[in-house]
N, CA, C and O atoms as a Maestro MAE file, in Angstrom:
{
 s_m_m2io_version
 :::
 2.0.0
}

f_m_ct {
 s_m_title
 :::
 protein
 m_atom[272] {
  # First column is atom index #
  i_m_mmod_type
  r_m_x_coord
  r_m_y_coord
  r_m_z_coord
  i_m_residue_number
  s_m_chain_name
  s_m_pdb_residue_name
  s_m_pdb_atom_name
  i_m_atomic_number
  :::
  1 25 -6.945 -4.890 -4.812 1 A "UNK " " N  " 7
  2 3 -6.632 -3.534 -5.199 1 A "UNK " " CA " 6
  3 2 -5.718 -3.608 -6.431 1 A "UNK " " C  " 6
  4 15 -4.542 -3.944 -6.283 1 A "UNK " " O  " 8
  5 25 -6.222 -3.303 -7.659 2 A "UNK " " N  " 7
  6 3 -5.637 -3.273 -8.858 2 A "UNK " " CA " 6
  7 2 -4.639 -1.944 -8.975 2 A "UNK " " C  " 6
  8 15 -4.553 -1.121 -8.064 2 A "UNK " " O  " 8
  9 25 -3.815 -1.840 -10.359 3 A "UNK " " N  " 7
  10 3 -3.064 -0.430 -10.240 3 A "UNK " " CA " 6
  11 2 -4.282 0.812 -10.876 3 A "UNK " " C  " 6
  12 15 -4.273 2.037 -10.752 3 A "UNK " " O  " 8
  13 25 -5.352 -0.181 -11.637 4 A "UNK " " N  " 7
  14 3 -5.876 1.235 -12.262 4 A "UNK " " CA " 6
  15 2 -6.725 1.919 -11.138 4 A "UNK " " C  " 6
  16 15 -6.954 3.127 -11.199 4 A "UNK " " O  " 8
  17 25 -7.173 1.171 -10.149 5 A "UNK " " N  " 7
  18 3 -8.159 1.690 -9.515 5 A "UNK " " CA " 6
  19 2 -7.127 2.707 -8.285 5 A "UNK " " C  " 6
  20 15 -7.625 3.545 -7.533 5 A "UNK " " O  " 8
  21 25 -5.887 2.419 -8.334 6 A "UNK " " N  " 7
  22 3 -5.251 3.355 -7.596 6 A "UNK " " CA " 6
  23 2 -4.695 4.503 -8.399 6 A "UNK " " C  " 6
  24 15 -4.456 5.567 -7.829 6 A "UNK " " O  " 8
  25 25 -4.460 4.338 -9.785 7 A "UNK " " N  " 7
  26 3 -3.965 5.787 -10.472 7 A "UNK " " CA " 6
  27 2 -5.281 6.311 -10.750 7 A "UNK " " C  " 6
  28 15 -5.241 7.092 -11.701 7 A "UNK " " O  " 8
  29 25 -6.621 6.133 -10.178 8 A "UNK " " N  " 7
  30 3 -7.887 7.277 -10.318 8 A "UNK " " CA " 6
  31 2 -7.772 8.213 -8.631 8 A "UNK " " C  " 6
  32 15 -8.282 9.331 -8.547 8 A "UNK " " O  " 8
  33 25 -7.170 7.675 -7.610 9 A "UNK " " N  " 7
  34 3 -7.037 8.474 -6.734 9 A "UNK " " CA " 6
  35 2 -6.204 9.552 -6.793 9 A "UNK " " C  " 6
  36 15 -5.304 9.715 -7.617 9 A "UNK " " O  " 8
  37 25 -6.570 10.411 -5.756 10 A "UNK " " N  " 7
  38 3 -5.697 11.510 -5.898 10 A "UNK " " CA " 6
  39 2 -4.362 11.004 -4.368 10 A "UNK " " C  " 6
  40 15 -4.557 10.214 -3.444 10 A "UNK " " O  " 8
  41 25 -3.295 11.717 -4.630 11 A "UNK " " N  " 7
  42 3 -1.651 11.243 -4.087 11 A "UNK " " CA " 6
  43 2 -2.318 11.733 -2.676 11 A "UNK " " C  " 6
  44 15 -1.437 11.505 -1.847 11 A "UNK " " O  " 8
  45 25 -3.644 12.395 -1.878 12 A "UNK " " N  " 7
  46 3 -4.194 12.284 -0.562 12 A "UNK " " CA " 6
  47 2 -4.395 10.763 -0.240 12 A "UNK " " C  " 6
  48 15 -3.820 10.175 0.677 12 A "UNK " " O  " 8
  49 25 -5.267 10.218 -1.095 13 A "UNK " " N  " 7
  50 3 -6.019 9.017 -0.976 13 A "UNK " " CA " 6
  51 2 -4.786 8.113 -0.758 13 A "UNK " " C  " 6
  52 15 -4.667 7.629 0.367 13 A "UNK " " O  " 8
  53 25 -3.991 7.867 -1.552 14 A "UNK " " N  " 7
  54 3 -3.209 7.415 -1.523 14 A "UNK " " CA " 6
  55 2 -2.418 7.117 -0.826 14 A "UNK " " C  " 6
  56 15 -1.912 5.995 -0.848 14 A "UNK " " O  " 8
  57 25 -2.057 8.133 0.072 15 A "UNK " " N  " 7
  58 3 -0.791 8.422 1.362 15 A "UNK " " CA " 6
  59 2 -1.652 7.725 2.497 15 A "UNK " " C  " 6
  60 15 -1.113 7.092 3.406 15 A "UNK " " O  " 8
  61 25 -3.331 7.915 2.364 16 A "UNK " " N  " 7
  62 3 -4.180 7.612 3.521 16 A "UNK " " CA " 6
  63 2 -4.007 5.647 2.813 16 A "UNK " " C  " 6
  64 15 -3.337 4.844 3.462 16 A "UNK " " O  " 8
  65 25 -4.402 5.411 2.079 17 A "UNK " " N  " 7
  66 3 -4.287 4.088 2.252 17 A "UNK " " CA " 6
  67 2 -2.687 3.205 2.531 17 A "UNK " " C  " 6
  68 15 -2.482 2.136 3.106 17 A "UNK " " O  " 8
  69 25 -1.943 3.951 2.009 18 A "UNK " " N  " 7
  70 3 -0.296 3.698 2.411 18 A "UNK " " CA " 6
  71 2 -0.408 3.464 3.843 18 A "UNK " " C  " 6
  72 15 0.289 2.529 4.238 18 A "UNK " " O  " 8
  73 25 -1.167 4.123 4.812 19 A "UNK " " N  " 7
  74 3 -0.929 4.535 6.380 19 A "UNK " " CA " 6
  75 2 -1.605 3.535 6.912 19 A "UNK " " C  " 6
  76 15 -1.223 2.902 7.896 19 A "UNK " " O  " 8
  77 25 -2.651 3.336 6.288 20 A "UNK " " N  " 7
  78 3 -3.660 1.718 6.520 20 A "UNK " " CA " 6
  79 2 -2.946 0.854 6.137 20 A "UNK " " C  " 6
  80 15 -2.467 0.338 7.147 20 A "UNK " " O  " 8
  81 25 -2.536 0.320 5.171 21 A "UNK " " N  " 7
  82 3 -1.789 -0.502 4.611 21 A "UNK " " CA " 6
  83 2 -0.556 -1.127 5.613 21 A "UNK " " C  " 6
  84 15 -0.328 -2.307 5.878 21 A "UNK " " O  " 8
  85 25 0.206 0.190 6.103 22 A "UNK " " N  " 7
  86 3 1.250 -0.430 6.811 22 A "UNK " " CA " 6
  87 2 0.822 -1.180 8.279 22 A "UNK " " C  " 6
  88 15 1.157 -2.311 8.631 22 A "UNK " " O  " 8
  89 25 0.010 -0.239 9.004 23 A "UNK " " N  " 7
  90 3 -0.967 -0.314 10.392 23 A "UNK " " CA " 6
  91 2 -1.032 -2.158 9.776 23 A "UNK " " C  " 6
  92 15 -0.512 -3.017 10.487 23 A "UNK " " O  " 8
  93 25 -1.576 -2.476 8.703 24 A "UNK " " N  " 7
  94 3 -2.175 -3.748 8.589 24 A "UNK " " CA " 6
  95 2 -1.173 -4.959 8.760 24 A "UNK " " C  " 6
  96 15 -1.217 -6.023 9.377 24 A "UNK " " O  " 8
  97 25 -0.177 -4.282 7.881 25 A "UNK " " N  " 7
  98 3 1.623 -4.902 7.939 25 A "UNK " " CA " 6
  99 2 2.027 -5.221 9.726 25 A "UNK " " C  " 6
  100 15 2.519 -6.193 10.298 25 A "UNK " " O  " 8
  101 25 1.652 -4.191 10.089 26 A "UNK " " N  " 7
  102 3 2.513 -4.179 11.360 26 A "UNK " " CA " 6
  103 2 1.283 -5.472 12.957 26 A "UNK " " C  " 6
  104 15 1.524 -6.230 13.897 26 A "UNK " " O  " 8
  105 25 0.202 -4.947 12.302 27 A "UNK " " N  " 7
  106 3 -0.368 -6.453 12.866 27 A "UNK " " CA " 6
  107 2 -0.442 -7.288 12.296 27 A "UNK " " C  " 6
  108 15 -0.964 -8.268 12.828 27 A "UNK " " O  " 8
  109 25 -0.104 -7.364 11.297 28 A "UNK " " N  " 7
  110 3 -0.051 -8.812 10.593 28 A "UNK " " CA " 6
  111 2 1.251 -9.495 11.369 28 A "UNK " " C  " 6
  112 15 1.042 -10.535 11.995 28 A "UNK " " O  " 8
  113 25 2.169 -9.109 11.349 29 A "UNK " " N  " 7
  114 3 4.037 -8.868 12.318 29 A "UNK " " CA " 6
  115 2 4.119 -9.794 13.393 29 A "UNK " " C  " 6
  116 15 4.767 -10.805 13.666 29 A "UNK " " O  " 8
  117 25 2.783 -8.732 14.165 30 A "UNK " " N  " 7
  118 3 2.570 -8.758 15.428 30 A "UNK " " CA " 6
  119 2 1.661 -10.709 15.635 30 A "UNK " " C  " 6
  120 15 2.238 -11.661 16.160 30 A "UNK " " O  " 8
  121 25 0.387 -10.748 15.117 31 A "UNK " " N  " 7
  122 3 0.115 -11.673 14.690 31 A "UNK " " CA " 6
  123 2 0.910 -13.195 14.662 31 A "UNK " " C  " 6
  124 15 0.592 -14.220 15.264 31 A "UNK " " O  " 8
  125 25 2.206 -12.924 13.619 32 A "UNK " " N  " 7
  126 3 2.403 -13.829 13.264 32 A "UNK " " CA " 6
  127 2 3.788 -14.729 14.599 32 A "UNK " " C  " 6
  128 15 4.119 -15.865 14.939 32 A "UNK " " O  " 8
  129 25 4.096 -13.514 14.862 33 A "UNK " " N  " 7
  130 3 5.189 -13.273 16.033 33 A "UNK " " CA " 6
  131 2 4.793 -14.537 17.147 33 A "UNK " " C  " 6
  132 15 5.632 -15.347 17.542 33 A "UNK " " O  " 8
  133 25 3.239 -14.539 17.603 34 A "UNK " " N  " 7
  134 3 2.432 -14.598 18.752 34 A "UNK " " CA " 6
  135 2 1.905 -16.059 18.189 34 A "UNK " " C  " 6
  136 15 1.734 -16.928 19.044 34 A "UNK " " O  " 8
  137 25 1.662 -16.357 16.950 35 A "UNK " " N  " 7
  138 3 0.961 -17.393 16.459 35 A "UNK " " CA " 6
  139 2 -0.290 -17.509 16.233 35 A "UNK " " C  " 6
  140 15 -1.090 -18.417 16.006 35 A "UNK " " O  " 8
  141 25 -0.291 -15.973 16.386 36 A "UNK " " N  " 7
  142 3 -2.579 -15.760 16.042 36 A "UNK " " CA " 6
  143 2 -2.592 -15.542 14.432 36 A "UNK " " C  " 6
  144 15 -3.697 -15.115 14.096 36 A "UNK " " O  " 8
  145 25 -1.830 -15.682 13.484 37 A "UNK " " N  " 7
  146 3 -1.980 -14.977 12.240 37 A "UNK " " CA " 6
  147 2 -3.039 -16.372 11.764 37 A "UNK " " C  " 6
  148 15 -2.978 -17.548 12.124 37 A "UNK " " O  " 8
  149 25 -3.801 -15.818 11.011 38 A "UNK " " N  " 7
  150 3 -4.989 -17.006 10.768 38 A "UNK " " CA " 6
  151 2 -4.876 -16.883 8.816 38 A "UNK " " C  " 6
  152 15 -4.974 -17.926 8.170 38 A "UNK " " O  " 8
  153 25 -4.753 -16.072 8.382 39 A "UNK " " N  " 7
  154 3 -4.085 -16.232 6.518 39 A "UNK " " CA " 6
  155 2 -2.965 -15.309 6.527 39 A "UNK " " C  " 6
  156 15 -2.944 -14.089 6.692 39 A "UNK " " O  " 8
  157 25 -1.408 -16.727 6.170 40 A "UNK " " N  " 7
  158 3 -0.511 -16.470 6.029 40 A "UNK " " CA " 6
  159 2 -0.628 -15.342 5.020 40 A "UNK " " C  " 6
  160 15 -0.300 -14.193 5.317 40 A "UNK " " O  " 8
  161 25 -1.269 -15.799 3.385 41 A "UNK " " N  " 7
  162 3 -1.230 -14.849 2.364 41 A "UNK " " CA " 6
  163 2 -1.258 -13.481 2.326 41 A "UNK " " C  " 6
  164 15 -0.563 -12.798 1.573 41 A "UNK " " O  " 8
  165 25 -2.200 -12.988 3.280 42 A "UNK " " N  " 7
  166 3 -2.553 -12.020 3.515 42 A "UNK " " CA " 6
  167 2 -1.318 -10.827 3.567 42 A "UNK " " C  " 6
  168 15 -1.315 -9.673 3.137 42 A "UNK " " O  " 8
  169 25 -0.234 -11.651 4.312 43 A "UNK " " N  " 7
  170 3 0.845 -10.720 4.505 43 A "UNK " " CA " 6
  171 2 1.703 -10.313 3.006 43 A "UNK " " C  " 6
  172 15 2.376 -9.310 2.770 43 A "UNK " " O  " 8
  173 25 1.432 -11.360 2.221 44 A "UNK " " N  " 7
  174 3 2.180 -10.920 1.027 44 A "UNK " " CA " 6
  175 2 1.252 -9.913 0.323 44 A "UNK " " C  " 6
  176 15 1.647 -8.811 -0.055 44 A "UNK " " O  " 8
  177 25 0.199 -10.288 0.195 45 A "UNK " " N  " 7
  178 3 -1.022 -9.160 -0.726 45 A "UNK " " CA " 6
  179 2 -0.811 -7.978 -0.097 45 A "UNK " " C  " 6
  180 15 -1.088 -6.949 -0.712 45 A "UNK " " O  " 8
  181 25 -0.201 -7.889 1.455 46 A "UNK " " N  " 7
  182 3 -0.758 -6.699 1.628 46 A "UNK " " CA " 6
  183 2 1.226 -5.903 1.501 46 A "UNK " " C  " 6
  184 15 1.515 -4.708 1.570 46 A "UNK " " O  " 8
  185 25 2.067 -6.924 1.338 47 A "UNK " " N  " 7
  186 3 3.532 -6.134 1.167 47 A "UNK " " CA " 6
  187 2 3.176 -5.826 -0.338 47 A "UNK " " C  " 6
  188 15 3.083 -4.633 -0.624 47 A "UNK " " O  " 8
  189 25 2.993 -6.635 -1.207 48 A "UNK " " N  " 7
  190 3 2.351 -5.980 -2.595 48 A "UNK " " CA " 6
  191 2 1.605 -4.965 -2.704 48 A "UNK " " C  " 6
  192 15 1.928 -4.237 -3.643 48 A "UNK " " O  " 8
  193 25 0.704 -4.620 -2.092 49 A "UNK " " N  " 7
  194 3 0.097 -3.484 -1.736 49 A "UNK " " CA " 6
  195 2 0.367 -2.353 -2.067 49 A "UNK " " C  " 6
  196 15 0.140 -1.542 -2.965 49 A "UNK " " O  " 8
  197 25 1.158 -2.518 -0.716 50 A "UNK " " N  " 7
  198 3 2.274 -1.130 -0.255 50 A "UNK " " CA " 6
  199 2 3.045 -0.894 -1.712 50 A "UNK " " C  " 6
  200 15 2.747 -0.078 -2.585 50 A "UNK " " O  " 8
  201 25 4.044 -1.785 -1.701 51 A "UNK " " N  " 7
  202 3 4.315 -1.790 -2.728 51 A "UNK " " CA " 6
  203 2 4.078 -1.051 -4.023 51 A "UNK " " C  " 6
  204 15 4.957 -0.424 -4.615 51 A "UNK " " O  " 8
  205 25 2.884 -1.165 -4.400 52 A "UNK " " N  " 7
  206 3 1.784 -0.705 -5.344 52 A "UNK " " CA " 6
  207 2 1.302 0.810 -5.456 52 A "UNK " " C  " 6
  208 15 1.187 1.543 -6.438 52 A "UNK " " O  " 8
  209 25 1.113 0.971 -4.396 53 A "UNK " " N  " 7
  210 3 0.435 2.282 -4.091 53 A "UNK " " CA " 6
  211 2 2.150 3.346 -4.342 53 A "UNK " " C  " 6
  212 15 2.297 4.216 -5.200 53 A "UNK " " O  " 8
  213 25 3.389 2.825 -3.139 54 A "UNK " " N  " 7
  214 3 4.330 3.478 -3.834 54 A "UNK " " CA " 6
  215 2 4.728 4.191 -5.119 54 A "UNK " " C  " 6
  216 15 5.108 5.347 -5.307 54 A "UNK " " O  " 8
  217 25 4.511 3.069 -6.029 55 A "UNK " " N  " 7
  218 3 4.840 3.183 -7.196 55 A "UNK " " CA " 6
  219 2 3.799 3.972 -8.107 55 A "UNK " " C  " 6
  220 15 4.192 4.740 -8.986 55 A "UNK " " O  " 8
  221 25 2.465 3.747 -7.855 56 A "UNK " " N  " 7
  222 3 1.906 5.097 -7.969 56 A "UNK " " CA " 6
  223 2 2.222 6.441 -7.546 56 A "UNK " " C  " 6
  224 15 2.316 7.348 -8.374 56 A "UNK " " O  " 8
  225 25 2.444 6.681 -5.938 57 A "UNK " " N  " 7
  226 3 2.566 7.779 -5.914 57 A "UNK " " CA " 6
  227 2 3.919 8.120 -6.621 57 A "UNK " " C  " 6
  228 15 3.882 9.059 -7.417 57 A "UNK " " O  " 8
  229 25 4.904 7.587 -6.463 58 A "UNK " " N  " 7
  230 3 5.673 8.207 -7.584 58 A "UNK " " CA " 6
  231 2 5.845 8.416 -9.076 58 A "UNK " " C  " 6
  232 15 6.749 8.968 -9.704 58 A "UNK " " O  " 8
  233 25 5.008 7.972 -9.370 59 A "UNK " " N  " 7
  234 3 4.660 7.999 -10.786 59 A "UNK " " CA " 6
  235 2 3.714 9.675 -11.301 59 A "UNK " " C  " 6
  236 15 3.801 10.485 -12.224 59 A "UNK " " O  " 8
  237 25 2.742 9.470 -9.889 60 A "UNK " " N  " 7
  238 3 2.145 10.746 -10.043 60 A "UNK " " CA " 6
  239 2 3.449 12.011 -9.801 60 A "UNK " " C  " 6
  240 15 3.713 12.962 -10.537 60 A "UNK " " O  " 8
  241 25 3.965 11.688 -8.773 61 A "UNK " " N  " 7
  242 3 5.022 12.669 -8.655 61 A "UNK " " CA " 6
  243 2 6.176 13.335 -9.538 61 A "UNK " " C  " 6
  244 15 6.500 14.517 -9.425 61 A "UNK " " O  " 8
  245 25 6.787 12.382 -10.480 62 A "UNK " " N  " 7
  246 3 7.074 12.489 -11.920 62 A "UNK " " CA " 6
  247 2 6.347 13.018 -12.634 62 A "UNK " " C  " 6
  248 15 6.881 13.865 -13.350 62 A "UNK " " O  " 8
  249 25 5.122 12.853 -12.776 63 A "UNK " " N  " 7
  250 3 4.464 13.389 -14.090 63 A "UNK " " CA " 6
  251 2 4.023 15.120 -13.562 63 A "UNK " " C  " 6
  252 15 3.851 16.009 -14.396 63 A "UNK " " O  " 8
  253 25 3.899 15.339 -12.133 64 A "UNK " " N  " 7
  254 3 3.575 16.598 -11.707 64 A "UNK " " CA " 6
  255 2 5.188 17.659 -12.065 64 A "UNK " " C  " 6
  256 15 5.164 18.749 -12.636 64 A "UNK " " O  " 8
  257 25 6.492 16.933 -11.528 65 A "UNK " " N  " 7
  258 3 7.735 17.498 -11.844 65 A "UNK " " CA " 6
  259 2 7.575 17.439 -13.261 65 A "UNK " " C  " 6
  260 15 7.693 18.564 -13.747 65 A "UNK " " O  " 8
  261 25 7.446 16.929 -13.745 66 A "UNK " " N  " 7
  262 3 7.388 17.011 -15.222 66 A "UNK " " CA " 6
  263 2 6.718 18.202 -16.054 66 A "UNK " " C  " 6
  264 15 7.252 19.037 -16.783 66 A "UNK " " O  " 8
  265 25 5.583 18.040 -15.764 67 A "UNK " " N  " 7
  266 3 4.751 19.306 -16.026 67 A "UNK " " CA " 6
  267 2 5.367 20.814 -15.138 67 A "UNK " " C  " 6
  268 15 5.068 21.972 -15.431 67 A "UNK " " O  " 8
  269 25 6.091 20.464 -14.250 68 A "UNK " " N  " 7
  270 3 6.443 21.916 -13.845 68 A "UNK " " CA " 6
  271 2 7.513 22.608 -14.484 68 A "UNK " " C  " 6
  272 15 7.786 23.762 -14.155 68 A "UNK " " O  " 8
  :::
 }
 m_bond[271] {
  # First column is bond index #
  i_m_from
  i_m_to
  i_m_order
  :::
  1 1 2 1
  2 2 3 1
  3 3 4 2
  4 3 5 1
  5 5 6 1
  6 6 7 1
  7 7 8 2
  8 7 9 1
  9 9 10 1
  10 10 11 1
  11 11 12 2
  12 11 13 1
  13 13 14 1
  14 14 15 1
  15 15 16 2
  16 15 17 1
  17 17 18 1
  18 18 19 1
  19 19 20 2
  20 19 21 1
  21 21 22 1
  22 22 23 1
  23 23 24 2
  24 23 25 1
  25 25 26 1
  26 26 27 1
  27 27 28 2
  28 27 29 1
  29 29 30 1
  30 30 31 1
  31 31 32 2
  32 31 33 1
  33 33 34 1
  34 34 35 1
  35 35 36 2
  36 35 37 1
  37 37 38 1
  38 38 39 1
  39 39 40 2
  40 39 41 1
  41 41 42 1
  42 42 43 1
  43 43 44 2
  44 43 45 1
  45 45 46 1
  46 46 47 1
  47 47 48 2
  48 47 49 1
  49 49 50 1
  50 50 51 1
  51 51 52 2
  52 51 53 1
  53 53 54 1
  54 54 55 1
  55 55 56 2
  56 55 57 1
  57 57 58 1
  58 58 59 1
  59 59 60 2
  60 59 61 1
  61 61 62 1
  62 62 63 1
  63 63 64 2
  64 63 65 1
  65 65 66 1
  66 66 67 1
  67 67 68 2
  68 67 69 1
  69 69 70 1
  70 70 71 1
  71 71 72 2
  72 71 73 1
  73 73 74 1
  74 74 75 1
  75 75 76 2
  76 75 77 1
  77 77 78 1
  78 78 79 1
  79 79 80 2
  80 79 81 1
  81 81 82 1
  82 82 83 1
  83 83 84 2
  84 83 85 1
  85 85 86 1
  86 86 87 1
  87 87 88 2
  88 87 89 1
  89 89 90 1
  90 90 91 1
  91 91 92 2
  92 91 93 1
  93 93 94 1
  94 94 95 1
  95 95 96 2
  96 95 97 1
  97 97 98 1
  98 98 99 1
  99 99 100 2
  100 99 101 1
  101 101 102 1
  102 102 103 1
  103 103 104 2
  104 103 105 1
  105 105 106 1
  106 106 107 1
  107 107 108 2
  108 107 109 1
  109 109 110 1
  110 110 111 1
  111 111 112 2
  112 111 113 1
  113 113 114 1
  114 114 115 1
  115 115 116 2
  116 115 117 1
  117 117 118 1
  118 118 119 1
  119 119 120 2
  120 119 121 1
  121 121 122 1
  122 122 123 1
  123 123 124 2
  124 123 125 1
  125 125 126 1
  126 126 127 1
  127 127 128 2
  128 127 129 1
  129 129 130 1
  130 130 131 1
  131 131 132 2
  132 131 133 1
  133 133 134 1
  134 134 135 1
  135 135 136 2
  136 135 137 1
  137 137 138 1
  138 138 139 1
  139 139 140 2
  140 139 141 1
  141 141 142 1
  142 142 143 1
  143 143 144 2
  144 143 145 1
  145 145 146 1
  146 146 147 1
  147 147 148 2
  148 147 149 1
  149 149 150 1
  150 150 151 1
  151 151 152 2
  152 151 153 1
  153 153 154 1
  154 154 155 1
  155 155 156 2
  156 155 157 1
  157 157 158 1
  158 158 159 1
  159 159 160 2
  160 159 161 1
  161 161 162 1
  162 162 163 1
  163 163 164 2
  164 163 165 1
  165 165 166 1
  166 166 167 1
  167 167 168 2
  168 167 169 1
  169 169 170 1
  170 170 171 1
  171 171 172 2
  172 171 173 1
  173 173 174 1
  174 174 175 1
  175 175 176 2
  176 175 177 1
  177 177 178 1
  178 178 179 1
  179 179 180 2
  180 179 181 1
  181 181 182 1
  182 182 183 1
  183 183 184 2
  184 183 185 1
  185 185 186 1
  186 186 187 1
  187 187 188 2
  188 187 189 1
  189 189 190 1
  190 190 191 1
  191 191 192 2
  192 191 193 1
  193 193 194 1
  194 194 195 1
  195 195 196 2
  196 195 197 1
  197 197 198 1
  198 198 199 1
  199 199 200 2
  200 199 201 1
  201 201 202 1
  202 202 203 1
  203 203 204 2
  204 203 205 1
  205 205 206 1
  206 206 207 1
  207 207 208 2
  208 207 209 1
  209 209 210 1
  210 210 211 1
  211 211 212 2
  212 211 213 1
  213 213 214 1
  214 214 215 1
  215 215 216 2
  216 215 217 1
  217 217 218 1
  218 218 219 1
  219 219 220 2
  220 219 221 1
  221 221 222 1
  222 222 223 1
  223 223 224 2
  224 223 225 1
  225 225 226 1
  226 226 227 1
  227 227 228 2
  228 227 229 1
  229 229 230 1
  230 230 231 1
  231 231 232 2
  232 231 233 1
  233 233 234 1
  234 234 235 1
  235 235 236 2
  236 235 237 1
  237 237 238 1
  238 238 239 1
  239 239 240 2
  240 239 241 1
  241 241 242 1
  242 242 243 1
  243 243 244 2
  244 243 245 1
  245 245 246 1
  246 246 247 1
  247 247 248 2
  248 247 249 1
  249 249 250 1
  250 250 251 1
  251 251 252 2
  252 251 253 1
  253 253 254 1
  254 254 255 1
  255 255 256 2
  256 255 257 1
  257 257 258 1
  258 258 259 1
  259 259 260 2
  260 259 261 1
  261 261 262 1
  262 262 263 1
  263 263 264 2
  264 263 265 1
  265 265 266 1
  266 266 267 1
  267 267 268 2
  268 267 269 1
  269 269 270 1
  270 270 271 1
  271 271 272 2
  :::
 }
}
């Protein structure tokens, strides 16, 4: 998941993949806790992620205050 392909969504899409994103975080957690996690990496791509999408939505959110 690149940044451009997330600043073409709209700040819905966005909040919905944020909500997936974390769900994924939180078994990944769970996973690793237990000793079933099978790709360590995974957990960083997906804290980058989050990460990512954040910073979009606030970016969109700025530019909407902005315009108001």
């Amino acid at each position: 998941m690149n940044a451009q392909e997330l600043r073409d969504k709209t700040p819905d899409q966005l909040r919905e993949d944020l909500v997936q994103l974390k769900k994924e975080a939180f078994n990944l957690r769970f996973q690793q806790a237990t000793g079933q996690v099978e790709n360590t990496a995974r957990m960083r791509t997906v804290r980058r992620d989050v990460a990512r999408v954040k910073t979009i939505l606030n970016e969109k959110a700025a530019a909407a205050a902005s315009e108001a």
